[in-house]
C-alpha distance (Angstrom), angle and dihedral (degrees) to the residues before:
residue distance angle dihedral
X1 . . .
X2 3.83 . .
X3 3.59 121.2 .
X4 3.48 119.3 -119.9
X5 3.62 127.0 -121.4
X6 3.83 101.8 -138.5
X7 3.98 126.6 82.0
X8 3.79 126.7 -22.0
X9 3.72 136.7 -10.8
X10 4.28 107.0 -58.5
X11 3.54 104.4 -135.0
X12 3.95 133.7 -159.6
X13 4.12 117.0 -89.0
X14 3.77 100.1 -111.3
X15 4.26 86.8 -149.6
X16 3.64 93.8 53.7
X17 3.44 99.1 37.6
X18 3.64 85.0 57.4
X19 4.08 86.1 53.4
X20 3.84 87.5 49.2
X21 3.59 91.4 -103.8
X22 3.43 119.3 145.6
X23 4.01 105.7 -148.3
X24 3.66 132.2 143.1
X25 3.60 124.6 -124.2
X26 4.28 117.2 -134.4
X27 3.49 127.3 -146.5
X28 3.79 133.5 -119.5
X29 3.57 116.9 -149.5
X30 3.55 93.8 -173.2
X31 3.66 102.1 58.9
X32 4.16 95.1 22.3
X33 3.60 95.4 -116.0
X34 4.10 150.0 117.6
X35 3.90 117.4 -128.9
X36 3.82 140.2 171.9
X37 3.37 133.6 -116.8
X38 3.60 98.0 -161.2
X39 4.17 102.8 42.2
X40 3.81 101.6 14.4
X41 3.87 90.5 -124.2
X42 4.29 102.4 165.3
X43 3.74 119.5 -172.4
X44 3.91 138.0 135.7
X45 3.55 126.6 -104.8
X46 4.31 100.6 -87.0
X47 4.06 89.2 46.0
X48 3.77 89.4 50.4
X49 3.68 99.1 46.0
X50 4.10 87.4 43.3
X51 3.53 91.4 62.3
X52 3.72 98.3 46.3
X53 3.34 87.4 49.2
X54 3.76 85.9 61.9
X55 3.38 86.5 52.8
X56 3.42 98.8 57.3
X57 3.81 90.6 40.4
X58 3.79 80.3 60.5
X59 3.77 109.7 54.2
X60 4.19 92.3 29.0
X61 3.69 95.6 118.2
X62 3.78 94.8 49.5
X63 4.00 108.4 109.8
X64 3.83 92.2 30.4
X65 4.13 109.1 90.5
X66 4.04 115.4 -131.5
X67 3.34 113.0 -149.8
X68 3.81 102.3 163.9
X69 3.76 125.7 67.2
């Protein structure tokens, strides 16, 4: 997905990204805080970045090839 132009830095939805959804998160100035428009996941900035991390955390073996067990 494109990045928008406007504000700060979109990030990924941690609940769809889980889901294998690729959806960008938008940011409310107002209230200091990402949502999305297609799950209504809320959060601030160090919640949403903790559960990407766990994302990544997830999936960080996934181009390397295991051969022992």
């Amino acid at each position: 997905m494109a990045q928008g132009r406007k504000g700060k830095l979109n990030y990924r939805c941690p609940w769809c990204l889980a889901r294998e959804i690729d959806m960008d998160m938008l940011y409310d100035r107002d209230k200091d805080e990402y949502y999305c428009l297609r799950c209504s996941f809320t959060g601030n900035e160090p919640e949403v970045l903790r559960l990407n991390a766990q994302f990544r955390a997830k999936y960080r073996d996934r181009m390397r090839r295991i051969t022992d067990f």
